[in-house]
N, C-alpha and C positions, 0 to 999 in steps of 0.2 A: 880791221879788214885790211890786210895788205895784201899788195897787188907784187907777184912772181913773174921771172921771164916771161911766162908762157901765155900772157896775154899781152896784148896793147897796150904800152906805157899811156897812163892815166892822162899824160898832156896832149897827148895824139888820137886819143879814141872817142868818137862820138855815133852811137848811135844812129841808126840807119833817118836820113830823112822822113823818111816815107814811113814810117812807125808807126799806126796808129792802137788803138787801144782800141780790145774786141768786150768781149762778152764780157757781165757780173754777174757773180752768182749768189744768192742770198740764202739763208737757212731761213724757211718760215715758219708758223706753227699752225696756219688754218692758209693750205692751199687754195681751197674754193674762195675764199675771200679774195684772197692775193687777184687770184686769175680775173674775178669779176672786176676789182678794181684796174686793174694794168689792161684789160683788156677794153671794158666797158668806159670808161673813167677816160684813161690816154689814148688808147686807139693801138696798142700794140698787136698786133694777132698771135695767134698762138700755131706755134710753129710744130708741135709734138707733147706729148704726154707719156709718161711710162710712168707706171705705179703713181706713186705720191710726187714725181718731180716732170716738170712741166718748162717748154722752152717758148720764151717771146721773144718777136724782133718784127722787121719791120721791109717791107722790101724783097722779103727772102734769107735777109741776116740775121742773126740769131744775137739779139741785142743780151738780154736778160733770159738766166736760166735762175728758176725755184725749185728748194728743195724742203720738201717738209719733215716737221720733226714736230709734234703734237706735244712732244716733254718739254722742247728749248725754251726760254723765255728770254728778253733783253738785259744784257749787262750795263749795268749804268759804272761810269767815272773809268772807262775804260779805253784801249785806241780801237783800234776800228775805222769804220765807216763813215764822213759825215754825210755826204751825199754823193752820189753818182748823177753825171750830167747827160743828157740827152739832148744831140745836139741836130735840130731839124736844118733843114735844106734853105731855108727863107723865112724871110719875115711872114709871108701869107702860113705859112704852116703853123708858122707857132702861134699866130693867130686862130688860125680853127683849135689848136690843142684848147689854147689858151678860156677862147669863147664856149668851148666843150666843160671846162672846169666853172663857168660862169655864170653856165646856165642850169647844173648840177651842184649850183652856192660848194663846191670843195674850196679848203680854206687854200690861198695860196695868196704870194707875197709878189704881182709883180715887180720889176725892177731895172733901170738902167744904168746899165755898168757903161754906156755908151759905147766900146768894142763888142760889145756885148748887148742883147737885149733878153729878157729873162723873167723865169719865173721861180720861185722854189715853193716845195709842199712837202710833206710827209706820206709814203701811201698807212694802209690802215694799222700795221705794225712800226710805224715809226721808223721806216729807213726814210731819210733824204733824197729828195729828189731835184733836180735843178734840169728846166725845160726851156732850151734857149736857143737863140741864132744868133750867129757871126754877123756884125753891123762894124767893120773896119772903115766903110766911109764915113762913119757919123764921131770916129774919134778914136783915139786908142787911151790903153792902160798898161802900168808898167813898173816897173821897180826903178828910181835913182838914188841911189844913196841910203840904199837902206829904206826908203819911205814910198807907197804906195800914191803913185801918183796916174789924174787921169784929164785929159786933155780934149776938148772938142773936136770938129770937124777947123773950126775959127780959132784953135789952138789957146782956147778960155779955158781955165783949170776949173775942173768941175769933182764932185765928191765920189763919185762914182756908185752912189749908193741912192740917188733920187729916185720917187717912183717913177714907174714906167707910164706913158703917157698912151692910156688904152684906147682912147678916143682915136688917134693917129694907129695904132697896130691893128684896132678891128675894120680900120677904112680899107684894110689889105682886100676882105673878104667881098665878095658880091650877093645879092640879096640871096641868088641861087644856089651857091654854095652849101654843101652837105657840111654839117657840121661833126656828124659821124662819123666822116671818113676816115678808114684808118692811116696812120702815119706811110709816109710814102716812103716809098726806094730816094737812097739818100739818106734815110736817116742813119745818127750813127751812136755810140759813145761818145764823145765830142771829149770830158776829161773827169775824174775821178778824184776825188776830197779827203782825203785821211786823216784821222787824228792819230797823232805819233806821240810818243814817250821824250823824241828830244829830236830841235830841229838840223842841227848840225851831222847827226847819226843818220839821220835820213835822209839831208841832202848827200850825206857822201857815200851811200848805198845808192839812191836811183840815179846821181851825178856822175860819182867818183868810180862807181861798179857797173850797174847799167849801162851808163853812158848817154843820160838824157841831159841837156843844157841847162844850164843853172840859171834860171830866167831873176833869179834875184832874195835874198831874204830882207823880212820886214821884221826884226829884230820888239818893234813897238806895237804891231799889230799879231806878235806869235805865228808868223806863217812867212812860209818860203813856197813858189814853184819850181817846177821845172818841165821840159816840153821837147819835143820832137819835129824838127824841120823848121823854128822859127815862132811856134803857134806860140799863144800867149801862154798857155798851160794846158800840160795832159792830167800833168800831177799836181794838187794843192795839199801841202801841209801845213797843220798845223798843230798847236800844244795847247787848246783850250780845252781839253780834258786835265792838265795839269801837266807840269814836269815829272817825268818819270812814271806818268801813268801805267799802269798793268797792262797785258793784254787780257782780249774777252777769256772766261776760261771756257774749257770745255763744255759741249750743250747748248751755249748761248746761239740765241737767232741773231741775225743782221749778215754781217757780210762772211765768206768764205772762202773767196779772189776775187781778182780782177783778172782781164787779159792784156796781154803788150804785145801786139802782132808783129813780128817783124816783116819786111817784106821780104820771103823766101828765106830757104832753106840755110843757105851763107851767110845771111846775115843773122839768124839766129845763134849758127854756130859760135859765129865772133862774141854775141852776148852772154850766151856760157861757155865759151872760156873765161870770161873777168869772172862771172860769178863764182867756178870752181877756184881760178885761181885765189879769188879772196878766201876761199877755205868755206863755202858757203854750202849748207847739203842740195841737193839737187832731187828733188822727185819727180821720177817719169810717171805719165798717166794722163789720163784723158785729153790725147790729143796735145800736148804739148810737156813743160816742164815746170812743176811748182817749187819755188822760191820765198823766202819769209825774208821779210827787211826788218830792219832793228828792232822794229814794234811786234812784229810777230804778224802785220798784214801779209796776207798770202798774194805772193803775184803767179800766173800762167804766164810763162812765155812761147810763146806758140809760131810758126811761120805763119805769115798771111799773102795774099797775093801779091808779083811780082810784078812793080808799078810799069806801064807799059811806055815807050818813049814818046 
């Protein structure tokens, strides 16, 4: 991928702050399941249905769009999808999601990343899920050196992988509180998980072409991110499907993009030109332009709203 006059020299160009990441969309193979669980299960609502493809989100956004395919089945040893993150507004929110999955025993992994506090699951086709909130006063995590490190509020190195301590997240909630309630306005994407075929190819496609910040690779853990405005990560890579892994081939269920909002129309423009200029195909359609990175993940880049001062 070489970069031509006719975009931003690669040392200069970074991606709009305000970037966030929209909608995913998944190939499934039994919608009414899908729907019951994301709806029932997480509290998504469902935004529209046409034929076999159904839209959820939350607020009025349109988080997660499904499409069904009754023939697809899952690709194993392949890149792809590892999880898409759902990132609520507060600790009290992902306590009701959380106490919702609790008390309907779905298996799920709390966890404290301490920047982070979280959960991951599977829904009932086995895409990945990770349901979390921004906890930046209780510590951060980060890349030095190549090594994933993570530090307390009291600046203790901690593993970032302890469990999450439920007792303290469900005291969020009051006896009255609906546990049903659907996910509120605020919710969003928060950041999306890839497995890729190689990590250096992918950081310099969402880095070096996109123009998202290089938040760091971990060389001994297989994974690199990278992020928009500072955040810890929009994008996680990794290579624990293997070096060199395939892409899914044709048919398979799991993922079929992501979205990368930019904010407004300008600032999209500036993202494809790097893309075209690295020689890269560009598809119009639905609402914005699809793009495949070195693994053959499909990204939409799309204008999103333009952040207000």
């Amino acid at each position: 991928m070489v970069l031509t006059n006719e975009a931003t020299p690669l040392e200069s160009f970074r991606i709009h702050p305000a970037t966030q990441l929209g909608r995913v969309h998944l190939t499934v193979t039994d919608l009414d399941r899908e729907l019951a669980f994301y709806q029932d299960t997480l509290g998504l609502a469902l935004m529209g249905q046409e034929g076999r493809q159904a839209r959820l989100g939350a607020g009025g956004a349109e988080l997660l769009r499904l499409t069904e395919d009754s023939l697809a089945g899952p690709a194993r040893g392949t890149t792809g999808l590892y999880h898409f993150a759902v990132l609520l507004p507060s600790r009290k929110e992902l306590a009701r999601v959380l106490a919702r999955l609790l008390r309907r025993a779905y298996p799920n992994y709390p966890t404290d990343h301490v920047m982070t506090q979280t959960t991951y699951l599977d829904d009932p086709e086995g895409n990945g899920i990770e349901l979390y909130a921004d906890t930046p006063e209780e510590g951060w995590f980060g890349v030095i050196d190549g090594a994933y490190v993570v530090r307390d509020a009291r600046r203790l190195g901690r593993t970032g992988r302890d469990a999450l301590d439920l007792e303290s997240l469900l005291r969020e909630l009051a006896p009255g509180d609906a546990l049903d309630a659907p996910m509120p306005e605020g919710t969003r994407i928060g950041h999306v998980h890839l497995h890729v075929a190689d990590l250096a190819q992918a950081v310099g496609f969402y880095h070096g072409v996109l123009g998202f910040d290089d938040q760091g690779s971990m060389p001994e853990m297989g994974m690199a991110m990278v992020s928009a405005g500072g955040y810890h990560h929009h994008i996680g890579l990794n290579i624990w499907k293997g070096r060199g892994a395939p892409p899914a081939p044709p048919g398979a269920s799991g993922l079929r993009d992501f979205t990368v909002a930019c904010p407004g129309e300008a600032e999209l423009k500036k993202v494809l030109a790097r893309v075209r200029a690295a020689g890269l195909p560009v598809e119009p359609g639905d609402g914005g332009f699809l793009v495949r990175d070195p693994s053959q993940n499909a990204v939409r880049l799309t204008a999103g709203p333009v952040p207000t001062v």
